[in-house]
C-alpha positions in Angstrom: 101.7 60.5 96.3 103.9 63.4 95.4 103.9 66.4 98.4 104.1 69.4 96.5 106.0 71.8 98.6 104.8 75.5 97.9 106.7 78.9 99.7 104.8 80.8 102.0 103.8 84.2 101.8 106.5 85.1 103.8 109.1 83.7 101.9 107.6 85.2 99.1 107.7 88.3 99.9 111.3 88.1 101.6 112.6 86.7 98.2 110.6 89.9 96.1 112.2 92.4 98.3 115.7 91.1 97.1 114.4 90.7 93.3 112.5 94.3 93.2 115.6 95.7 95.2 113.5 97.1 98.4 116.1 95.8 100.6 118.5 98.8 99.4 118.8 102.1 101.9 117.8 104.8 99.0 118.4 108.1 99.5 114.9 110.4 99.2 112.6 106.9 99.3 111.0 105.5 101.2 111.2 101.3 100.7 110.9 97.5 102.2 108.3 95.2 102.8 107.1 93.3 105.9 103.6 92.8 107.6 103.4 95.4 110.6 104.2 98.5 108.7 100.9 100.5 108.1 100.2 103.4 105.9 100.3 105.5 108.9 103.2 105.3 109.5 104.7 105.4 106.0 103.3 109.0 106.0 99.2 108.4 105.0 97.5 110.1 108.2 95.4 108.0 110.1 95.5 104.7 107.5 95.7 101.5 109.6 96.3 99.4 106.4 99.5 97.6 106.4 100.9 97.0 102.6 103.0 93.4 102.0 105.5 96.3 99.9 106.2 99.5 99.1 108.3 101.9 97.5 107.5 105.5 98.0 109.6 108.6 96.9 110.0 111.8 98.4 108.7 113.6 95.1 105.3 112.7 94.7 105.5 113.5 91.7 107.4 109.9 90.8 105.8 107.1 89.8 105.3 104.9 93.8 105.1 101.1 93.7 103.2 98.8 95.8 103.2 94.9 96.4 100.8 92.4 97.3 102.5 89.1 98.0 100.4 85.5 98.4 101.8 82.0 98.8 102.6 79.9 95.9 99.4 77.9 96.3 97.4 80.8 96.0 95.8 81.9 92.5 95.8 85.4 91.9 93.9 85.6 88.9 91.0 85.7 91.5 90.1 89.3 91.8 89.9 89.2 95.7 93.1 89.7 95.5 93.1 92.3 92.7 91.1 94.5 94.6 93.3 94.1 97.8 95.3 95.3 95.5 93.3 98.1 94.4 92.5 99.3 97.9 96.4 100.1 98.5 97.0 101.5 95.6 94.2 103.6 96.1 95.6 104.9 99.5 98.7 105.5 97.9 97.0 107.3 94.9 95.8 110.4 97.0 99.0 111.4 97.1 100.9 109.9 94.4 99.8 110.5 90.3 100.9 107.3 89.8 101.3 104.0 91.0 102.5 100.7 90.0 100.8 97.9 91.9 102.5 94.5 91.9 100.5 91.1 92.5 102.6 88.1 93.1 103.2 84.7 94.2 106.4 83.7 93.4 105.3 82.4 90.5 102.9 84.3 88.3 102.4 88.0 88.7 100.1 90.7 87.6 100.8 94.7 87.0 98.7 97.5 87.1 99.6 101.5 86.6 97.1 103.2 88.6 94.7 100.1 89.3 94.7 99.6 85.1 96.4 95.6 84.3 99.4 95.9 81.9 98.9 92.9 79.5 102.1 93.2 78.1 104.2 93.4 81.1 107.4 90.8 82.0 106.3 87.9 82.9 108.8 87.7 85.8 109.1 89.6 88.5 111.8 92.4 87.6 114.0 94.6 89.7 112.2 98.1 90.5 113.2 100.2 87.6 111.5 98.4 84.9 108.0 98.7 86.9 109.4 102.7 87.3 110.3 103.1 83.9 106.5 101.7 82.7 104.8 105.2 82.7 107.8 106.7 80.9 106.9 104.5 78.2 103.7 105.4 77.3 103.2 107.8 74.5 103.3 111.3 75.8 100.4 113.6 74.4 102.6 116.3 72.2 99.8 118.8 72.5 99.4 118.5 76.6 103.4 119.6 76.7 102.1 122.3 74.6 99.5 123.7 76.6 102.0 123.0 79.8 104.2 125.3 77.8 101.9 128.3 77.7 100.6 127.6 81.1 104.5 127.9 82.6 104.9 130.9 80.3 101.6 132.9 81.2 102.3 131.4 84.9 106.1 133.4 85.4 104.5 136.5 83.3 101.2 136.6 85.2 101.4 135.3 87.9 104.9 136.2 89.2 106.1 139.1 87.1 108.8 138.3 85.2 108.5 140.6 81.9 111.7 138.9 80.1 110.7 136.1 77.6 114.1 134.9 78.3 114.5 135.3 81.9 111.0 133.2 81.7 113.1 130.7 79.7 115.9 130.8 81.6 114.1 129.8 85.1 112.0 127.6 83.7 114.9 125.6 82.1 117.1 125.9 85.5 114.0 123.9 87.0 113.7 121.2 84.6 117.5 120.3 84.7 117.1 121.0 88.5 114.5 118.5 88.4 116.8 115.9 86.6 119.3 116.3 89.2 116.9 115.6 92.5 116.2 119.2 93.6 113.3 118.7 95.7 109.6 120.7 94.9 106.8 119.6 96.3 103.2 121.4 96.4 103.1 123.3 99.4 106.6 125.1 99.6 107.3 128.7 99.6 108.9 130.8 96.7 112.3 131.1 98.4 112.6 127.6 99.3 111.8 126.5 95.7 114.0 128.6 93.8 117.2 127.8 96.4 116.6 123.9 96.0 116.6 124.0 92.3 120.0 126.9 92.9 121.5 123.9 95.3 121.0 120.8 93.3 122.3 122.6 90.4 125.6 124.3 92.1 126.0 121.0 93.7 125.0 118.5 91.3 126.4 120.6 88.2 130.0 121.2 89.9 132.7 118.8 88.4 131.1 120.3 84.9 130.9 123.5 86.2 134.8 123.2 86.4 135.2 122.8 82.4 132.5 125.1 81.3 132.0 128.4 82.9 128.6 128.5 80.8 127.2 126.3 83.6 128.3 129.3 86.4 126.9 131.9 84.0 123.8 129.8 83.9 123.4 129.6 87.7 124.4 133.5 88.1 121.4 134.9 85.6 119.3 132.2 87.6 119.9 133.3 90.6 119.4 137.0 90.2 116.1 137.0 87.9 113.6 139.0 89.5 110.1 138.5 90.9 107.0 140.8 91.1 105.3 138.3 93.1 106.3 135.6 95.4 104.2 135.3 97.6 100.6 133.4 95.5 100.9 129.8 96.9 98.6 128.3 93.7 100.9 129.9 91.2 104.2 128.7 93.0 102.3 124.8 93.2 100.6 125.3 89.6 104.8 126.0 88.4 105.9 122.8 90.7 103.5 120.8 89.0 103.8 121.6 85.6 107.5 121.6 85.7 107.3 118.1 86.9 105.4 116.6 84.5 107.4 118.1 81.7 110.4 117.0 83.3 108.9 113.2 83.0 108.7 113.8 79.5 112.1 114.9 79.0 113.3 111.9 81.1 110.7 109.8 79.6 112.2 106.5 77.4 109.6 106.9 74.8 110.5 110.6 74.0 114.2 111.9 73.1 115.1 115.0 75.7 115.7 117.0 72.2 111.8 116.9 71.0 110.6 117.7 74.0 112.9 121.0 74.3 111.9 121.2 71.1 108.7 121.8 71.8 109.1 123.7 74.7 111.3 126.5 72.8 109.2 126.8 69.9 106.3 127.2 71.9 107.8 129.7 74.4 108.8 132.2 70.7 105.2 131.8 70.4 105.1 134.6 73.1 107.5 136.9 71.6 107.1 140.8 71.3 108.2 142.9 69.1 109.4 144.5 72.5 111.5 141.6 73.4 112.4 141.6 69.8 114.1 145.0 70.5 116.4 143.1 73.2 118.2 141.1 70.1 121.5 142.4 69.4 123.8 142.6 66.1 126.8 139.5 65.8 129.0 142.9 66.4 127.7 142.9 69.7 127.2 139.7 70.5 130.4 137.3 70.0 129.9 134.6 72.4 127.1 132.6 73.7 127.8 134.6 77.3 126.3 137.6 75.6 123.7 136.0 73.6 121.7 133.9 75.8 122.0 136.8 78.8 121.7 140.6 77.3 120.9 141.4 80.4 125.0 141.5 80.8 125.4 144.0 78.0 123.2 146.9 80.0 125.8 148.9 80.4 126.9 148.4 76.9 125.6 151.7 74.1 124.2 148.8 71.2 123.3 149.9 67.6 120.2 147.9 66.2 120.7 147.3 62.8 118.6 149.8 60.1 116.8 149.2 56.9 117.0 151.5 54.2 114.4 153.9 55.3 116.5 154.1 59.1 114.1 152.5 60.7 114.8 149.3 63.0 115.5 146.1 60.6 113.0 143.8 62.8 113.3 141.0 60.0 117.5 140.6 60.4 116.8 141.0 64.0 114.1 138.3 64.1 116.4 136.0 62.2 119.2 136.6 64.6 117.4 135.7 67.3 116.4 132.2 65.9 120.2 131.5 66.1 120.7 132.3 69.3 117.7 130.5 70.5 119.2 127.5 68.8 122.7 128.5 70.4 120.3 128.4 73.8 118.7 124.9 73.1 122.1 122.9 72.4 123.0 124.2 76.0 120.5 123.2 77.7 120.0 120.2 75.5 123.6 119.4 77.0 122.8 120.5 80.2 119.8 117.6 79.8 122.0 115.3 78.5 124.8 115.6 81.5 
């Protein structure tokens, strides 16, 4: 007879810590595997369960992976195992919005995004960013980024104060590319500390292009100074962390280009627009750089002539039409800004 030689669970799971790459020191994760680590002390209060892997990032707002390793001569089309599974990923869910959970045994493997099997996944295990990269892919809901849209918008008007469609704009853009670049915003934190780790990630992160295009330190200037009403209501300041998030996965996301998704997110913000924030357009006499036109703020102490029609009264139609170029002037930025 023929001994078939299988590999234990441990080797197993010491071999898919090299292929999912949790043997790396990450900055802002949490990673590894092992069998005397518990939940507890990867940050879940008081949970004694001890998962076979893990990889958990600081923003909770990130997809999270976890593992479940079993010997080769185990079959883990058995659902024992599936819901050993489950149970972690569960855990892990009441903190995380979503979770990649990872069944293997050297051999075959399962995957599940939040305790749903992927039928389509590889059928090998693959290094962490594919399994990360698995939510990007699905199709994004065009009308949820829509209604996040307004809800940002009537958030920073309502809730906070800000009266200026474009100052609105303007933060709201500064967190997204903020986002991109690792600034930290979690559910919890206060205004300040919010608004300075999205000023420090982009002052840090934005500094070698900072150095060939002084739009970037005009950007961070008009972000820094735009002012609040309001910074102290908790629920608005996590209702803006959240929904900036999840619009910032759709940017980021594989299935979407960055472009439709600012897309979106402009056309939808005009949809807000006054005939009072109309008024802040200015003529192309006034307004010969993108400096001037994306911040008219930096014009207050300039005497501006609005353009008349032939009656003398304001001409709201060339004004409105104006404005639609410098909105697109706006996107490309930040569009670049995206694309950095």
């Amino acid at each position: 007879m023929v001994k078939v030689s299988y590999k234990t669970e441990d080797q197993v799971r010491d071999g898919a810590k090299i292929t999912l790459g949790f043997d790396k020191t990450e900055a802002k994760v949490q990673q590894g595997t092992g069998q005397i680590t518990t939940f507890n002390q990867l940050g879940f209060k008081g949970v004694t369960d001890k998962p076979d892997g893990w990889y958990l990032p600081d923003d909770q707002n990130s997809p999270a992976i976890i593992l479940e390793t079993k010997s080769e001569a185990e079959d883990i089309s058995l659902q024992k195992w599936v819901r050993e599974l489950n149970k972690n990923c569960n855990i892990v869910l009441k903190k995380y919005k979503q979770v990649i959970g990872i069944l293997y045994n050297g051999t075959d493997i399962r995957v599940f995004l939040n305790n749903s099997e992927l039928s389509d996944a590889a059928p090998t295990l693959q290094y962490k960013t594919y399994y990360l990269s698995l939510f990007a892919k699905n199709a994004i809901d065009k009308q949820r980024i829509y209604n996040l849209t307004k809800k940002i918008n009537d958030c920073l008007h309502i809730d906070f104060g800000i009266k200026n469609l474009y100052h609105r704009m303007i933060f709201t853009a500064c967190a997204l590319v903020g986002k991109r670049y690792g600034a930290i915003l979690v559910k919890g934190m206060d205004f300040t500390l919010m608004k300075n780790s999205i000023l420090s990630t982009l002052s840090k992160s934005l500094e070698d292009d900072r150095k060939q295009n002084l739009k970037l330190d005009i950007l961070i200037e008009v972000y820094a100074e735009i002012k609040m009403n309001n910074t102290t209501n908790q629920e608005a300041i996590d209702n803006f962390i959240e929904w900036v998030s999840e619009i910032s996965n759709c940017v980021n996301s594989d299935y979407w280009n960055g472009e439709d998704v600012m897309g979106i997110f402009f056309n939808e913000f005009n949809r807000y627009k006054k005939k009072s924030e109309s008024g802040q357009v200015f003529t192309p006499d006034h307004i010969t750089s993108f400096n001037y036109g994306m911040f008219p703020n930096f014009l207050k102490e300039e005497k501006i002539k609005l353009p008349a029609n032939e009656n003398g009264d304001p001409n709201y139609v060339l004004m409105e039409k104006y404005m639609k170029t410098v909105e697109s002037k706006t996107r490309n930025v930040i569009k670049s800004l995206l694309a950095i």
